[in-house]
PDB file as gemmi writes it, atoms N, CA and C in Angstrom:
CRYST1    1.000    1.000    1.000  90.00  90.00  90.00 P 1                      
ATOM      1  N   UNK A   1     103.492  67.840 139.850  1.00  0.00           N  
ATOM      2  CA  UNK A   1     103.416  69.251 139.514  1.00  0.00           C  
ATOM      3  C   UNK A   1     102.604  69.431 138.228  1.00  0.00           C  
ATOM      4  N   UNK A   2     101.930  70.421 138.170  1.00  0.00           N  
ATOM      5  CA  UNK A   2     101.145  70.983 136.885  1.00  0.00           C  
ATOM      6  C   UNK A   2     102.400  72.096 136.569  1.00  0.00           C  
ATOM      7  N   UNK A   3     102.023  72.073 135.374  1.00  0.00           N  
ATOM      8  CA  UNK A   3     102.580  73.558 134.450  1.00  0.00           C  
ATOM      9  C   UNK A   3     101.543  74.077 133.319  1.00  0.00           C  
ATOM     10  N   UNK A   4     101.492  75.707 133.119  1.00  0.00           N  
ATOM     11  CA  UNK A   4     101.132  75.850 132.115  1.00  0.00           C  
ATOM     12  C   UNK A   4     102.157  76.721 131.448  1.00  0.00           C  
ATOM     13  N   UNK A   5     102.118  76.274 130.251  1.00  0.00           N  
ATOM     14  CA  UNK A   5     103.585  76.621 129.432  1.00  0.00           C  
ATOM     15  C   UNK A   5     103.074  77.571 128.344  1.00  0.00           C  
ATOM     16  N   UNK A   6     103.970  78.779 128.282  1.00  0.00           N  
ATOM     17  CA  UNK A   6     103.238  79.604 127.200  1.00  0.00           C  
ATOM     18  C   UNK A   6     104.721  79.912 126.175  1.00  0.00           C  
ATOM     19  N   UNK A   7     104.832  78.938 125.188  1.00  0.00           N  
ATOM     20  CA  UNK A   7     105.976  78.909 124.342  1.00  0.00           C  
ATOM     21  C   UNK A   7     106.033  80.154 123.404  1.00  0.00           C  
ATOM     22  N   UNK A   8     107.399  80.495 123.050  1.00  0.00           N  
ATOM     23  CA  UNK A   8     107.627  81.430 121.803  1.00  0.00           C  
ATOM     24  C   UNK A   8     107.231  82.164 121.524  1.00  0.00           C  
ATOM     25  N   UNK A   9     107.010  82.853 122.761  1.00  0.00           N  
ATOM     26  CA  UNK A   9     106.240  84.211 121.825  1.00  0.00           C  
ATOM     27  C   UNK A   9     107.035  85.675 121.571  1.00  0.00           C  
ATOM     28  N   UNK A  10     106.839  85.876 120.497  1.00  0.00           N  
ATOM     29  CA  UNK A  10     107.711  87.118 120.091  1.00  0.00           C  
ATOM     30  C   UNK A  10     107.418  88.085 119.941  1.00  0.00           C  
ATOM     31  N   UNK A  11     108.375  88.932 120.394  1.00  0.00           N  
ATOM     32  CA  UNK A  11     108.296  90.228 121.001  1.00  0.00           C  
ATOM     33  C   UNK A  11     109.736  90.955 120.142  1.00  0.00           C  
ATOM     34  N   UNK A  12     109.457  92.959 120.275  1.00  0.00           N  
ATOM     35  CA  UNK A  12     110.200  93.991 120.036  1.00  0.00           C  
ATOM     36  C   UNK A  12     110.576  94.355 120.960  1.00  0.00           C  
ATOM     37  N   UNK A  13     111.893  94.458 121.062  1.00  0.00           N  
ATOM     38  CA  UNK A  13     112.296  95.175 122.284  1.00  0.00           C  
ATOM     39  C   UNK A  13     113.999  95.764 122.076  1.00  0.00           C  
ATOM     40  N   UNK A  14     114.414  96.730 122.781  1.00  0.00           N  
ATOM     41  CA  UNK A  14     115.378  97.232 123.289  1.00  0.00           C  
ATOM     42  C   UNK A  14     116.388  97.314 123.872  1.00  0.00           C  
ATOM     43  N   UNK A  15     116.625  95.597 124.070  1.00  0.00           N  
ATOM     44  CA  UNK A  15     117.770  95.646 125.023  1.00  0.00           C  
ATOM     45  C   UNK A  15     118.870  94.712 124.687  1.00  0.00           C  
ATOM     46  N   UNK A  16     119.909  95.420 125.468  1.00  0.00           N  
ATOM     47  CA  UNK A  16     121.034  95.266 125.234  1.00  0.00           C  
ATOM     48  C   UNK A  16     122.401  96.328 125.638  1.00  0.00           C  
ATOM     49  N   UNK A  17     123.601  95.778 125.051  1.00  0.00           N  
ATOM     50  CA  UNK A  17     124.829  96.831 125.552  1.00  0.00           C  
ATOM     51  C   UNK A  17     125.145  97.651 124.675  1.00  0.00           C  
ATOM     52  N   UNK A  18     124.969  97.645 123.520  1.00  0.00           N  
ATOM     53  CA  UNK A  18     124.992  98.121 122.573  1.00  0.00           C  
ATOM     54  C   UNK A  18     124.669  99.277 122.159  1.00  0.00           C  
ATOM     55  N   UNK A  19     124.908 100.593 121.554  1.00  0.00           N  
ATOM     56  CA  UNK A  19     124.467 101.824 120.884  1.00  0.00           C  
ATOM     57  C   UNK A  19     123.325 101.052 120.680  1.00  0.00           C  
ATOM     58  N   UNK A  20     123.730 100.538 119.036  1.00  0.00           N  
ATOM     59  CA  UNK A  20     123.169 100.218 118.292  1.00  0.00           C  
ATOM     60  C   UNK A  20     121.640  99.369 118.660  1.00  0.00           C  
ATOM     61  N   UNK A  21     121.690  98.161 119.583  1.00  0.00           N  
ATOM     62  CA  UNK A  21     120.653  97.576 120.405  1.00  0.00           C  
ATOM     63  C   UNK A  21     119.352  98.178 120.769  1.00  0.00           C  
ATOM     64  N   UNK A  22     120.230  99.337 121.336  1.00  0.00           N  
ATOM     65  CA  UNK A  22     119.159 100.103 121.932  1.00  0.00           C  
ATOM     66  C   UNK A  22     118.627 100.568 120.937  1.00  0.00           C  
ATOM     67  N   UNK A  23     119.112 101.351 120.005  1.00  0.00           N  
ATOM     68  CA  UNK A  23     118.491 102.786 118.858  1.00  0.00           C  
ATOM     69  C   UNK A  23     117.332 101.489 118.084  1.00  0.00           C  
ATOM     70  N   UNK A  24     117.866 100.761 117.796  1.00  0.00           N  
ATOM     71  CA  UNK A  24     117.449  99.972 116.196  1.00  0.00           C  
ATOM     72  C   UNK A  24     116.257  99.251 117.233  1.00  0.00           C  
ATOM     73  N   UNK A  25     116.465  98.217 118.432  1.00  0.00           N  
ATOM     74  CA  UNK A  25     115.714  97.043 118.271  1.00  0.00           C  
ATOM     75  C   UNK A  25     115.891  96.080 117.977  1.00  0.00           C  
ATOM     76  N   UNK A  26     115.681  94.776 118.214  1.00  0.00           N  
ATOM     77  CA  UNK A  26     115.316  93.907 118.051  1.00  0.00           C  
ATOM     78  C   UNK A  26     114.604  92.718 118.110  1.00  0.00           C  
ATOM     79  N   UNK A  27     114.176  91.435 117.877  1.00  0.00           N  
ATOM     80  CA  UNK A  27     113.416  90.609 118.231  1.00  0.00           C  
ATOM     81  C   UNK A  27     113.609  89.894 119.114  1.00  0.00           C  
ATOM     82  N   UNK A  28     113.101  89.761 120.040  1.00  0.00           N  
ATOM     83  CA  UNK A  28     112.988  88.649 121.270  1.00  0.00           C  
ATOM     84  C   UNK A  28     111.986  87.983 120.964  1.00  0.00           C  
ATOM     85  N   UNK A  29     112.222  86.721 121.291  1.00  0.00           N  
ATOM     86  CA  UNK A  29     111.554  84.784 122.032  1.00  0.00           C  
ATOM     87  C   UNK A  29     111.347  84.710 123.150  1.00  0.00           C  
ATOM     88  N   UNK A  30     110.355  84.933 123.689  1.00  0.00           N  
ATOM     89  CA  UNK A  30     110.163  84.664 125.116  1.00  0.00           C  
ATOM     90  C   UNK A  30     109.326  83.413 125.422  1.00  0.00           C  
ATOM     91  N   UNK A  31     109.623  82.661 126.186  1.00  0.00           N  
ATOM     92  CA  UNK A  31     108.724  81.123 126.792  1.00  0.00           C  
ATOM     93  C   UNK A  31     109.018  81.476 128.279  1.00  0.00           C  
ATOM     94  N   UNK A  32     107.665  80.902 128.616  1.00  0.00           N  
ATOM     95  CA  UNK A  32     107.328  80.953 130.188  1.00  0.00           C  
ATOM     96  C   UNK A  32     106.663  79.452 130.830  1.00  0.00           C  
ATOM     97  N   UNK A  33     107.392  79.283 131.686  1.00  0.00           N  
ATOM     98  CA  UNK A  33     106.369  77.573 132.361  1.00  0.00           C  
ATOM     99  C   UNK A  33     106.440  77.934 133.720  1.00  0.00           C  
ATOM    100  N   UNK A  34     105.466  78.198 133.762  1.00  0.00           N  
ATOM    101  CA  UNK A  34     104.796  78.372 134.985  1.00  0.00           C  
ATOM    102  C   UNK A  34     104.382  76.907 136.145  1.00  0.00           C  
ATOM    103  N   UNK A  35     104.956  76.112 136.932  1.00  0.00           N  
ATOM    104  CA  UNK A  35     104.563  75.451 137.369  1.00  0.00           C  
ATOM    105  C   UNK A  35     103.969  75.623 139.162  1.00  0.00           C  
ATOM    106  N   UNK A  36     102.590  74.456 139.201  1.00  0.00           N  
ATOM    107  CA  UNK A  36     101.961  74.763 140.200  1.00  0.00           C  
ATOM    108  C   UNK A  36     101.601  73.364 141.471  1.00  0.00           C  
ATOM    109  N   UNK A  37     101.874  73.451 142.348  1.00  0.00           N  
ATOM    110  CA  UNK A  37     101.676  71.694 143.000  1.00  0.00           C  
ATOM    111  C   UNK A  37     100.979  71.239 142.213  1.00  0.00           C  
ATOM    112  N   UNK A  38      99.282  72.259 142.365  1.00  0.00           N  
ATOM    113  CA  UNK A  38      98.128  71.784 141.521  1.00  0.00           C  
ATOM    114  C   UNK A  38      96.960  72.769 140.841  1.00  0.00           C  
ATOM    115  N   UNK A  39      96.898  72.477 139.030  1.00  0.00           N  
ATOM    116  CA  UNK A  39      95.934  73.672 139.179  1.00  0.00           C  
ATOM    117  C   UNK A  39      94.215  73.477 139.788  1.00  0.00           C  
ATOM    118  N   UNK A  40      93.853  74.311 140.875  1.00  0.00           N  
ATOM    119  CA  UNK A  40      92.560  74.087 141.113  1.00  0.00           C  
ATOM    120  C   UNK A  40      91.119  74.137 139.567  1.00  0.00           C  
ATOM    121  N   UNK A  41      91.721  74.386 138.922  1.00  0.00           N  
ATOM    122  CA  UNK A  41      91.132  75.181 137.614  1.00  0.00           C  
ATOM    123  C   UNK A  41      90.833  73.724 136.584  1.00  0.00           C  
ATOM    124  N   UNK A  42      91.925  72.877 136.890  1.00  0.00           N  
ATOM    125  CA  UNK A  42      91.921  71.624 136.313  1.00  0.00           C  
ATOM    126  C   UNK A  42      91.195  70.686 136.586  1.00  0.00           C  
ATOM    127  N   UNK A  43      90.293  70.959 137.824  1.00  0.00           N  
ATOM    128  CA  UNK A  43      89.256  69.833 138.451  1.00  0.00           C  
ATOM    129  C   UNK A  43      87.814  70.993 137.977  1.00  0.00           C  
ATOM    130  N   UNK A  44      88.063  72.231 138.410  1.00  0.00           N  
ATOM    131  CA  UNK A  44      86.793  73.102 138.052  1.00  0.00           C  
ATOM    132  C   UNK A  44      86.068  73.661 137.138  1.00  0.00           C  
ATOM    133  N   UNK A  45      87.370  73.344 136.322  1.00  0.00           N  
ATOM    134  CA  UNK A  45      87.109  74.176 134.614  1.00  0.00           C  
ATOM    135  C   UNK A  45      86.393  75.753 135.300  1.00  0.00           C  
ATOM    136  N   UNK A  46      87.126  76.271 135.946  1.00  0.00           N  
ATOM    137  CA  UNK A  46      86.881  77.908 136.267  1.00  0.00           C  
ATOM    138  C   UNK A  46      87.956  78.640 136.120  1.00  0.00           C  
ATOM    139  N   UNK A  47      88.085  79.429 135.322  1.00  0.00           N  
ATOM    140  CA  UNK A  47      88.785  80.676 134.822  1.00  0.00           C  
ATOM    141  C   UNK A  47      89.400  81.242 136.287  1.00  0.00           C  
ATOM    142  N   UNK A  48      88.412  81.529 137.437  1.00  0.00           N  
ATOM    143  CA  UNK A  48      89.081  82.251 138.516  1.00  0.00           C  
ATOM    144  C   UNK A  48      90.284  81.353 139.358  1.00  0.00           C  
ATOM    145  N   UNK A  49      90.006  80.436 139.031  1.00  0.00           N  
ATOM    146  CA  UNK A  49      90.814  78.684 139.652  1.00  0.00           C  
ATOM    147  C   UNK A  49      91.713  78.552 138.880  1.00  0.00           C  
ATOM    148  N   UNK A  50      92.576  79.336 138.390  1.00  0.00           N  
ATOM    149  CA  UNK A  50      93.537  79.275 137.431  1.00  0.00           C  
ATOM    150  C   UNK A  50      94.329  80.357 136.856  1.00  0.00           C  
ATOM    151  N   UNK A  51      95.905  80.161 136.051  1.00  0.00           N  
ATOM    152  CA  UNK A  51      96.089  81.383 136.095  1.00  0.00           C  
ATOM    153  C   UNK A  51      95.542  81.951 134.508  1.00  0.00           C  
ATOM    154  N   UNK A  52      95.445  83.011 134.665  1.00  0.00           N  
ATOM    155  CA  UNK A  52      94.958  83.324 132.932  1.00  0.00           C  
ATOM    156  C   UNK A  52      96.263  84.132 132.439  1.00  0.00           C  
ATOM    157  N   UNK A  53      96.098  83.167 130.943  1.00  0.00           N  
ATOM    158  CA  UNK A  53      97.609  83.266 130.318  1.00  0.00           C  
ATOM    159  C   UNK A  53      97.197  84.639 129.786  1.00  0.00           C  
ATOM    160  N   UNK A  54      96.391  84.996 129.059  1.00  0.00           N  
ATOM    161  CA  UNK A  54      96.027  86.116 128.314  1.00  0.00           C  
ATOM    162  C   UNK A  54      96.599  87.512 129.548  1.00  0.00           C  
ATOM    163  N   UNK A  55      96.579  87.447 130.788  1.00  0.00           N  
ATOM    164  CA  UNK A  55      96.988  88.374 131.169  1.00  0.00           C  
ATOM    165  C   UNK A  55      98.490  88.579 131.752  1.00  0.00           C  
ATOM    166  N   UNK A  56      99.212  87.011 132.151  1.00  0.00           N  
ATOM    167  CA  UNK A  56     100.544  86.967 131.949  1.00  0.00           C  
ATOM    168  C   UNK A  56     101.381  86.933 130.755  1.00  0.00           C  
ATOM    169  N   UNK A  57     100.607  87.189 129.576  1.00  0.00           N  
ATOM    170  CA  UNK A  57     101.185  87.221 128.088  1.00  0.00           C  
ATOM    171  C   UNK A  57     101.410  89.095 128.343  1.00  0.00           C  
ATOM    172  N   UNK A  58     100.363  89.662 128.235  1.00  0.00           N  
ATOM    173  CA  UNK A  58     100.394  90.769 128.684  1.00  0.00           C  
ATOM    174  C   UNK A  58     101.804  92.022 129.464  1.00  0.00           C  
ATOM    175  N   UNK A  59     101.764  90.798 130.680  1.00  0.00           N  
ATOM    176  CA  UNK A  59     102.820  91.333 131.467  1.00  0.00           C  
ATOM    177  C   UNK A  59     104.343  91.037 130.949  1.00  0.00           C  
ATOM    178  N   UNK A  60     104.428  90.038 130.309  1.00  0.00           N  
ATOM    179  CA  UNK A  60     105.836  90.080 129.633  1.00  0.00           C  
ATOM    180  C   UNK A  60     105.901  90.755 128.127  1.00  0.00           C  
ATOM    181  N   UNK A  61     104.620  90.867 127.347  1.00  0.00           N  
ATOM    182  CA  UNK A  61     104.818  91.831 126.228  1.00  0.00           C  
ATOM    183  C   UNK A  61     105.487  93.643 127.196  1.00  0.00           C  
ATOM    184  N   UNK A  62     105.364  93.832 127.939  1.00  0.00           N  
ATOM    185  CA  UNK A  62     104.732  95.244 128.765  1.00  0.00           C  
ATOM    186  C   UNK A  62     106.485  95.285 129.064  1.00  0.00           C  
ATOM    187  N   UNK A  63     106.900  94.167 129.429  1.00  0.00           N  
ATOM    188  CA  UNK A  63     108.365  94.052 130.058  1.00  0.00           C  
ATOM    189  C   UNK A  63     109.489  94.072 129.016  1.00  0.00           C  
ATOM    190  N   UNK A  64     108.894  93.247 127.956  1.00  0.00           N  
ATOM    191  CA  UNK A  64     110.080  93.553 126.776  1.00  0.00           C  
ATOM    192  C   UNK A  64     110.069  94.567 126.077  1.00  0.00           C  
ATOM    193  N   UNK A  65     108.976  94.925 125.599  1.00  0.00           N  
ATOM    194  CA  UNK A  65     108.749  96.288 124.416  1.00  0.00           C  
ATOM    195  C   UNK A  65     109.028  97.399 125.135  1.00  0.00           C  
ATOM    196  N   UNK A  66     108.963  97.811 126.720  1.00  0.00           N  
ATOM    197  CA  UNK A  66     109.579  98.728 127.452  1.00  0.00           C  
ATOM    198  C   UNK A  66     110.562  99.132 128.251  1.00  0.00           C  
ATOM    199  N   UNK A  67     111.369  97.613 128.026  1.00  0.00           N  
ATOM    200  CA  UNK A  67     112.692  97.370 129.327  1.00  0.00           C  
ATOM    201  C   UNK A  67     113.797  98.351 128.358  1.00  0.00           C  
ATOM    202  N   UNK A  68     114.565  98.701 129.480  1.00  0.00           N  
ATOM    203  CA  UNK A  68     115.696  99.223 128.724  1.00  0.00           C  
ATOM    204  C   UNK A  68     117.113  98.807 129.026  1.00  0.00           C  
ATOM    205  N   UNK A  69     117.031  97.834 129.849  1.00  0.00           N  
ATOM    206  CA  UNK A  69     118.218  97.305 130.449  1.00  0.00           C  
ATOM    207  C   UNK A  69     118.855  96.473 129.507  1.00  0.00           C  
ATOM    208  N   UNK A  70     120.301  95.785 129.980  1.00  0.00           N  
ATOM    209  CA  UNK A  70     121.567  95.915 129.213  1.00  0.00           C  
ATOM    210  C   UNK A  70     121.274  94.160 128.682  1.00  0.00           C  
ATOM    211  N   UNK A  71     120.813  93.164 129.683  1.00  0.00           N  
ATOM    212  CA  UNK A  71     121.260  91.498 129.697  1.00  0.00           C  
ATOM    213  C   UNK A  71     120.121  91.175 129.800  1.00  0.00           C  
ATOM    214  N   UNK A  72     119.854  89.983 128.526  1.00  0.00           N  
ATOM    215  CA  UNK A  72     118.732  89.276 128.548  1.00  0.00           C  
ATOM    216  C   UNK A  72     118.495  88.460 130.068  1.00  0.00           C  
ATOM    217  N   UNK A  73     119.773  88.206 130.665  1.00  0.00           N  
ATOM    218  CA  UNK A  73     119.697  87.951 131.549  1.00  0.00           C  
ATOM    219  C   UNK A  73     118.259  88.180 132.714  1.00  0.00           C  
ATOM    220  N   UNK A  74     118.966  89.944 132.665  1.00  0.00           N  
ATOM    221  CA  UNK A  74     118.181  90.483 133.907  1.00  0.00           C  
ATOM    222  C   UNK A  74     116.428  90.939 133.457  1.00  0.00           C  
ATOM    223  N   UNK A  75     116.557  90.705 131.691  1.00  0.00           N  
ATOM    224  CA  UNK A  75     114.863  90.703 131.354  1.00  0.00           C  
ATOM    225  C   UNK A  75     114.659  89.266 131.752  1.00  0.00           C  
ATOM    226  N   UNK A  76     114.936  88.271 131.741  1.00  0.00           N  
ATOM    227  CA  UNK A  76     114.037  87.241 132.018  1.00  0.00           C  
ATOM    228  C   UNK A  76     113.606  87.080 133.919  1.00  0.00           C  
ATOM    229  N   UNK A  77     115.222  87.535 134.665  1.00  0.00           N  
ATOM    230  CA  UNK A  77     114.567  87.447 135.805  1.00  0.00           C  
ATOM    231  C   UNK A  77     113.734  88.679 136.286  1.00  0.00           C  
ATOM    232  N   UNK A  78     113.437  90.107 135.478  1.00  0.00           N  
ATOM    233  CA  UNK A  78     112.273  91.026 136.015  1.00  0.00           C  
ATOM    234  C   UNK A  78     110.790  90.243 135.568  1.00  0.00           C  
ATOM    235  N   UNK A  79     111.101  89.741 134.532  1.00  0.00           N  
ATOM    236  CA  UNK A  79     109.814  89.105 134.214  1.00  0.00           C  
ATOM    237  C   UNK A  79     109.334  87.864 135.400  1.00  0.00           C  
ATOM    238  N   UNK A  80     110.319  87.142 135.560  1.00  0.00           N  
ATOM    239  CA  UNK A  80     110.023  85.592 136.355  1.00  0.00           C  
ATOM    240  C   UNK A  80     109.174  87.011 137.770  1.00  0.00           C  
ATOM    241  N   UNK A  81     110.039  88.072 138.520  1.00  0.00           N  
ATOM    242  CA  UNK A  81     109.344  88.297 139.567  1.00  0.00           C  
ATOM    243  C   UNK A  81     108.236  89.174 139.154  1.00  0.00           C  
ATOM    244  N   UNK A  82     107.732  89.614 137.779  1.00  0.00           N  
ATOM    245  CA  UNK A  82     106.472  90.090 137.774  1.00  0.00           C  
ATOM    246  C   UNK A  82     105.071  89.005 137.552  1.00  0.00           C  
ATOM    247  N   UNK A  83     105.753  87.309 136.859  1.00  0.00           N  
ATOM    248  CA  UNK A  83     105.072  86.593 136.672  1.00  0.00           C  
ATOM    249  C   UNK A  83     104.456  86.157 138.008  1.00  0.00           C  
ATOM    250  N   UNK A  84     105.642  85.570 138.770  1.00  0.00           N  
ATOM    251  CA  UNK A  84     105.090  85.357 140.207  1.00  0.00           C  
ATOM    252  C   UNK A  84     104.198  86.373 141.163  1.00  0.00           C  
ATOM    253  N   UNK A  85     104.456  87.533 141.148  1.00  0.00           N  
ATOM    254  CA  UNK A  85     103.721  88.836 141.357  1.00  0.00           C  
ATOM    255  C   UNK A  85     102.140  88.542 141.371  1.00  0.00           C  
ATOM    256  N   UNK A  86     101.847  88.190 140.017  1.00  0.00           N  
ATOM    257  CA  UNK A  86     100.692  88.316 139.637  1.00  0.00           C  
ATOM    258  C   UNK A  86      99.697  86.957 140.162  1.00  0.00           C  
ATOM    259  N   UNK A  87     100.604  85.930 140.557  1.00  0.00           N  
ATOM    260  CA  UNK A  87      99.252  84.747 141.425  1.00  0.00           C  
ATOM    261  C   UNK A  87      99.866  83.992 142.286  1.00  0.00           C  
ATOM    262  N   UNK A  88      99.501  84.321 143.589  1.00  0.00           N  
ATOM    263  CA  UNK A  88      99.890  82.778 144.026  1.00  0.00           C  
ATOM    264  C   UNK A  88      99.931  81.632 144.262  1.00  0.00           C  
ATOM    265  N   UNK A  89      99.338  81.687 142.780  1.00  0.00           N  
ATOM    266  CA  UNK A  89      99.032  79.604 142.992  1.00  0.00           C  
ATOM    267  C   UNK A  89     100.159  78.966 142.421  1.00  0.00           C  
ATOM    268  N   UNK A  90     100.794  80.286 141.547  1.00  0.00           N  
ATOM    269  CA  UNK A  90     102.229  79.891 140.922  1.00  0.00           C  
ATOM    270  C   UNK A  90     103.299  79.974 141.837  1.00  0.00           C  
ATOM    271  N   UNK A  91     103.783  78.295 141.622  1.00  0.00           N  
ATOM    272  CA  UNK A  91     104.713  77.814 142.899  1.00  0.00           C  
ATOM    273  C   UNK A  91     106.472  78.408 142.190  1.00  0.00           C  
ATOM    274  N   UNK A  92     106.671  78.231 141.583  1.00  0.00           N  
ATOM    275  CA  UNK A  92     107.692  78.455 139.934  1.00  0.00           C  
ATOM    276  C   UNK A  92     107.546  78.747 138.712  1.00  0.00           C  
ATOM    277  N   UNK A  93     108.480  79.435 138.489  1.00  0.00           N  
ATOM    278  CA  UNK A  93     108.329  79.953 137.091  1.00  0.00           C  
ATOM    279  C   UNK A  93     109.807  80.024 136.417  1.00  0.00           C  
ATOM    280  N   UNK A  94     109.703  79.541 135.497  1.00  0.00           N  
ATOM    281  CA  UNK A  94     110.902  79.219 134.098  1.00  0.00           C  
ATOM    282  C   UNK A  94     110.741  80.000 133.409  1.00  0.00           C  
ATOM    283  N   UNK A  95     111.870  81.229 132.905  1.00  0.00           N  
ATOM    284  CA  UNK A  95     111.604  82.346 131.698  1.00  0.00           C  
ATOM    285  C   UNK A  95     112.583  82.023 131.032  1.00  0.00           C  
ATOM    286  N   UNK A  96     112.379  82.077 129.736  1.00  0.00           N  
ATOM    287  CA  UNK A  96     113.228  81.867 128.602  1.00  0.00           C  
ATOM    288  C   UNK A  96     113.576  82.836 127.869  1.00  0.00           C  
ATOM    289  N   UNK A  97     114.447  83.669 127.613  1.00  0.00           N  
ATOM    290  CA  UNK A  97     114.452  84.942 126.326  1.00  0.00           C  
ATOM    291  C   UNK A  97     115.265  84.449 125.414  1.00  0.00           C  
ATOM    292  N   UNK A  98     115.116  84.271 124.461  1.00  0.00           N  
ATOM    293  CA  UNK A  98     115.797  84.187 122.896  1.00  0.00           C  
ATOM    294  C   UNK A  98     116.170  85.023 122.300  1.00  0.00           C  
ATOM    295  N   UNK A  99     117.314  85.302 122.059  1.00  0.00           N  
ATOM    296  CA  UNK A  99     117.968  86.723 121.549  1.00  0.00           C  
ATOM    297  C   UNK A  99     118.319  86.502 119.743  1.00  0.00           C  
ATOM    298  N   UNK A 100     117.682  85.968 118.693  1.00  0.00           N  
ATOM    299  CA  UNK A 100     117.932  85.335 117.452  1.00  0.00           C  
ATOM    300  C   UNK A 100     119.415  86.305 117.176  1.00  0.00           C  
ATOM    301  N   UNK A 101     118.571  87.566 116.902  1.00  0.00           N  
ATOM    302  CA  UNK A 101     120.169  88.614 115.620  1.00  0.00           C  
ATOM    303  C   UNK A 101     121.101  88.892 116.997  1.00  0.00           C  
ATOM    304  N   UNK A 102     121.244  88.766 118.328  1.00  0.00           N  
ATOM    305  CA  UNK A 102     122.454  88.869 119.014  1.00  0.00           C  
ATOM    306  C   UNK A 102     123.707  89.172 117.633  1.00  0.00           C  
ATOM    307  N   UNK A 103     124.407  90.360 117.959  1.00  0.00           N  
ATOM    308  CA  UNK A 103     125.166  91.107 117.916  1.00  0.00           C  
ATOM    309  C   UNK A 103     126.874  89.958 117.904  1.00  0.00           C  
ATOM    310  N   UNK A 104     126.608  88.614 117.397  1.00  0.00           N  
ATOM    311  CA  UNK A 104     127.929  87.499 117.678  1.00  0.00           C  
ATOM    312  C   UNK A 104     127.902  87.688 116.588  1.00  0.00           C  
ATOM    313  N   UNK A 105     129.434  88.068 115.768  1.00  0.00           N  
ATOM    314  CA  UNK A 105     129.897  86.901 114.496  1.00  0.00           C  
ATOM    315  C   UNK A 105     130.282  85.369 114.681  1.00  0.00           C  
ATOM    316  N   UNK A 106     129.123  84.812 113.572  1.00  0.00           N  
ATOM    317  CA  UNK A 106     129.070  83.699 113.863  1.00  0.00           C  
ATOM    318  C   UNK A 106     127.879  82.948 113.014  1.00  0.00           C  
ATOM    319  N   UNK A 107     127.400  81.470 113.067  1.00  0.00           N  
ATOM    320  CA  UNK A 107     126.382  81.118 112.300  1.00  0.00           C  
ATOM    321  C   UNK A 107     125.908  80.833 114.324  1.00  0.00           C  
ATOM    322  N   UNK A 108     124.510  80.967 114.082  1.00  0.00           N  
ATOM    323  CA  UNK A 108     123.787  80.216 115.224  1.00  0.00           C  
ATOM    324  C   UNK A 108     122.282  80.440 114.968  1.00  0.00           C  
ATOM    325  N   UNK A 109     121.402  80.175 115.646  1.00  0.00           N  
ATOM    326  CA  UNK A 109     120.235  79.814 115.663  1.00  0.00           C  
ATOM    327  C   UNK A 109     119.617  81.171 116.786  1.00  0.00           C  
ATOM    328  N   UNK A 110     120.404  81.084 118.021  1.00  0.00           N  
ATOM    329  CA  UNK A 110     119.793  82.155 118.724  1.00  0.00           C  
ATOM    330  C   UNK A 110     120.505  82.558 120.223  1.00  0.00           C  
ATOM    331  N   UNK A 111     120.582  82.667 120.842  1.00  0.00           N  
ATOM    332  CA  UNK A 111     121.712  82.919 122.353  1.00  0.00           C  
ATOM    333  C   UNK A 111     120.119  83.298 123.478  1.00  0.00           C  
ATOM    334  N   UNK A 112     120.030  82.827 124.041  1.00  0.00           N  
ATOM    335  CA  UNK A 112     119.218  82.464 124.992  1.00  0.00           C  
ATOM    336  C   UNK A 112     119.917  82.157 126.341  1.00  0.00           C  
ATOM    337  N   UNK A 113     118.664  82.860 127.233  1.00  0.00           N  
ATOM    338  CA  UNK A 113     119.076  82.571 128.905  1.00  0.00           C  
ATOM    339  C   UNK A 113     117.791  82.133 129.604  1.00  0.00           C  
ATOM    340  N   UNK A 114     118.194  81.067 130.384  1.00  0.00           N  
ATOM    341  CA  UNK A 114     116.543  80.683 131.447  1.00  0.00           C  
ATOM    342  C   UNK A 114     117.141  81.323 132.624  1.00  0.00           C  
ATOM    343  N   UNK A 115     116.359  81.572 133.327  1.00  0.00           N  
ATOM    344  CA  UNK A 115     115.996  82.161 134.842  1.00  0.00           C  
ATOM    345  C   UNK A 115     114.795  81.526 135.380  1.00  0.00           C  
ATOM    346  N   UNK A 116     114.858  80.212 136.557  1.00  0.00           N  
ATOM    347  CA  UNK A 116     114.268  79.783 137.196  1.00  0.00           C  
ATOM    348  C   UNK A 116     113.989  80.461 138.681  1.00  0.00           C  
ATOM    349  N   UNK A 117     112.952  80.829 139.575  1.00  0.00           N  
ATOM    350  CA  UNK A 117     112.383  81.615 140.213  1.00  0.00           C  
ATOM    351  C   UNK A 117     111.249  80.995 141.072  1.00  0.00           C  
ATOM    352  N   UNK A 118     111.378  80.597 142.261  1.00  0.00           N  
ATOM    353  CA  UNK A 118     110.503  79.778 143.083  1.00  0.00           C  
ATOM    354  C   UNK A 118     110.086  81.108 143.685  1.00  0.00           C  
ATOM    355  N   UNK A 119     108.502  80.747 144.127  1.00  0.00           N  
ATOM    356  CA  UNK A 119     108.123  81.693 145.001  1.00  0.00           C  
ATOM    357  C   UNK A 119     108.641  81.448 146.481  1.00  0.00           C  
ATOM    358  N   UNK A 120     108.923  82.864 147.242  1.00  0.00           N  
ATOM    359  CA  UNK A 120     110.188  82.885 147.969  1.00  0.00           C  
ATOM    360  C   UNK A 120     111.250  83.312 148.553  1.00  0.00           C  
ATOM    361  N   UNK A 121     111.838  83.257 147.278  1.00  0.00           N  
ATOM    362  CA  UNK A 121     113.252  83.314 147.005  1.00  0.00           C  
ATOM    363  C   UNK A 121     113.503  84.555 146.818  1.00  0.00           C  
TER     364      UNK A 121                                                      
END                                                                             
């Protein structure tokens, strides 16, 4: 399998259960790995033979900064079916959301959910 992996990227967004979540905002982590049997793009060095990250970066900025729903949960799997949406050379896709200031008392680092997504399914 090939993958192309587009780590950490951070994003503003809205969601959550919370009054507060919603009104204020906060920061999301999003990572995406996209895996493919094979990329054709990797023997051709052609842009069209491949997927272009610059426009699946796009589609998950578009998904967080405008979602309004409750569970990081259900942002990572609208994203996994808009990622797949967009090519089908992508066999799977892995979404990651990182929730850092989550709303826990507590010390932690961040509360995160993956949502794995075969084309398919």
């Amino acid at each position: 399998m090939d993958h192309i992996v587009m780590s950490q990227m951070d994003f503003y967004g809205y969601i959550g259960c919370l009054p507060e979540e919603k009104e204020k905002g906060q920061p999301f982590i999003v990572s995406c790995d996209m895996a493919f049997e094979k990329i054709p793009g990797a023997v051709t060095d052609r842009l069209e033979d491949t997927v272009d990250y610059s426009a699946v970066y796009e589609i998950i900025k578009a998904e967080v900064t405008t979602s309004e729903c409750n569970l990081i949960e259900h942002l990572a799997y609208e994203i996994a079916g808009k990622v797949l949406d967009y090519s089908n050379l992508i066999d799977s896709v892995k979404i990651t959301v990182s929730k850092p200031e989550a709303p826990v008392e507590g010390s932690f680092k961040t509360m995160l959910t993956e949502i794995t997504r075969k084309r398919g399914e």
